[in-house]
C-alpha positions in Angstrom: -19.3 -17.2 13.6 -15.7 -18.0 14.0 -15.4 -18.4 10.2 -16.7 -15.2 9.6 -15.0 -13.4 12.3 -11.8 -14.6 10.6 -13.0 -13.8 6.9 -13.2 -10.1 7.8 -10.0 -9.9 9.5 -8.4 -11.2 6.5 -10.3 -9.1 4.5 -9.1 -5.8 6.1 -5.6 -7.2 6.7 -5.5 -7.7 2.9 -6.8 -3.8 2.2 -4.3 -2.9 4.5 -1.5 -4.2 2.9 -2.4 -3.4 0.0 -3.3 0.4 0.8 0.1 0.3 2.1 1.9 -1.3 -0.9 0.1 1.6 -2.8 1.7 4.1 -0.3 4.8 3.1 -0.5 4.5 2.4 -4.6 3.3 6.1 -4.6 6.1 7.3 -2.2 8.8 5.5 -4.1 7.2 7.3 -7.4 6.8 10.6 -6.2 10.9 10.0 -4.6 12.2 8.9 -7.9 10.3 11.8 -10.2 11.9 14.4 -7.8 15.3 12.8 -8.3 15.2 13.1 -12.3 13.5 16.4 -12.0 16.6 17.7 -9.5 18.9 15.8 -12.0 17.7 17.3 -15.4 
């Protein structure tokens, strides 16, 4: 039970990290296109 318990914390620490590396990735993307479009 305790095994599991902590498999599926893991598991949505890991999604959640990763959702947020995707957020930020996205953010950063979205930043930087703005920048060259306001440049050009």
């Amino acid at each position: 039970m305790r095994l599991r318990a902590v498999d599926v914390m893991d598991g949505r620490v890991l999604i959640g990290v990763i959702g947020v590396l995707l957020l930020a990735a996205a953010a950063y993307e979205y930043m930087l296109l703005q920048g060259l479009a306001s440049a050009a």
